[in-house]
C-alpha positions in Angstrom: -99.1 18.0 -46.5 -98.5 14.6 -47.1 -101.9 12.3 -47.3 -101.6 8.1 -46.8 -103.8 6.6 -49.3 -103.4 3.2 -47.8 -105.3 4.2 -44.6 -109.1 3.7 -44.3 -111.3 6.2 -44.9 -114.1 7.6 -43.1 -117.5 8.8 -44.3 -118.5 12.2 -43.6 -121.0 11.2 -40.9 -118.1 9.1 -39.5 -116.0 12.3 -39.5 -118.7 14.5 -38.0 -119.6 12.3 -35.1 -115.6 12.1 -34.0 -115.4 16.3 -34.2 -118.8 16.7 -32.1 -117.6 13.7 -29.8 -114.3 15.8 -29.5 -116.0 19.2 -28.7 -118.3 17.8 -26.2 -115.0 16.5 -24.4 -113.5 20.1 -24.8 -116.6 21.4 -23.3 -115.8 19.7 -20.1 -112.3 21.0 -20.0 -112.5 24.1 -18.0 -109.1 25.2 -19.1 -109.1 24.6 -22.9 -110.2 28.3 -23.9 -108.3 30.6 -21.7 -104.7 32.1 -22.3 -102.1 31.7 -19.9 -99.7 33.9 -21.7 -99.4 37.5 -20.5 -99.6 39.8 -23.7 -97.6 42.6 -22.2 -94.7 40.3 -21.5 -95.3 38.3 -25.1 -94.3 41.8 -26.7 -91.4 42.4 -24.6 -90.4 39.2 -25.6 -90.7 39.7 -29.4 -88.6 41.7 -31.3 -88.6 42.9 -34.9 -85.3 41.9 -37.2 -83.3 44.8 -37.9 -84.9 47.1 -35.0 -82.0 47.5 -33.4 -81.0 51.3 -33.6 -78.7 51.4 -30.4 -75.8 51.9 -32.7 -77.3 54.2 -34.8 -76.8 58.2 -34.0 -79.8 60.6 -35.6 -78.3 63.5 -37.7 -81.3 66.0 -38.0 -81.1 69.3 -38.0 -83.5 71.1 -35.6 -84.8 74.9 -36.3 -86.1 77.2 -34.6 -89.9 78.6 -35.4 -89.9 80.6 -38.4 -91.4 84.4 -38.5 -94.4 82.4 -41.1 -95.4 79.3 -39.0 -97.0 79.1 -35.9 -97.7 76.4 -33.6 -101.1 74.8 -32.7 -102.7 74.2 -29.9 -104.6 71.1 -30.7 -102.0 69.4 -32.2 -98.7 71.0 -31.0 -97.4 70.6 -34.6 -95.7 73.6 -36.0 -97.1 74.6 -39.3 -97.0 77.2 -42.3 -99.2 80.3 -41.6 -101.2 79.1 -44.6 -102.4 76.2 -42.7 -103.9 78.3 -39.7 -107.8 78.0 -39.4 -108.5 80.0 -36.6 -108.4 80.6 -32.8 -109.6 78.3 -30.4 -109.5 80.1 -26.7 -107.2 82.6 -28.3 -104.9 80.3 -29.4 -104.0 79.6 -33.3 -105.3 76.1 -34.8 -104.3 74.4 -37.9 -107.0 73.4 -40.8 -107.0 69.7 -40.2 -108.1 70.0 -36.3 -110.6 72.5 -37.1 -112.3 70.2 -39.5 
């Protein structure tokens, strides 16, 4: 930030008298602390470089259930039968929504 050296300066009380003389004029301005931007359509608006994946095709292989995991019925993940807590209405739930 450039700073003129040339221009006269102002004392601290000189500088606090202009910043409360400027907020009392804000205060009067019934507009000055509201938003007129709508968030929703802000983030519509924005977009991220490189997140376009509408070229891009997914190559995952999907399995079935195995015979040693079982799904849960808090989370609706599928997990390893070592990860099963209990039953919750009869139903199998993994360890970390039991806890």
């Amino acid at each position: 930030m450039a700073t003129d050296y040339d221009a006269p300066r102002k004392t601290e009380e000189e500088q606090s008298e202009d910043s409360i003389e400027e907020l009392k004029a804000r205060r009067h301005d019934k507009n000055s602390g509201k938003v007129d931007e709508d968030e929703a359509e802000a983030a519509e608006a924005f977009e991220l470089p490189g997140a376009d994946l509408s070229h891009e095709e997914l190559s995952v292989q999907v399995l079935p259930r195995q015979e040693d995991e079982f799904t849960c019925a808090t989370c609706f993940l599928v997990h390893h039968r070592s990860q099963r807590a209990g039953e919750k209405d009869g139903l199998p739930i993994c360890r970390d929504c039991a806890a």
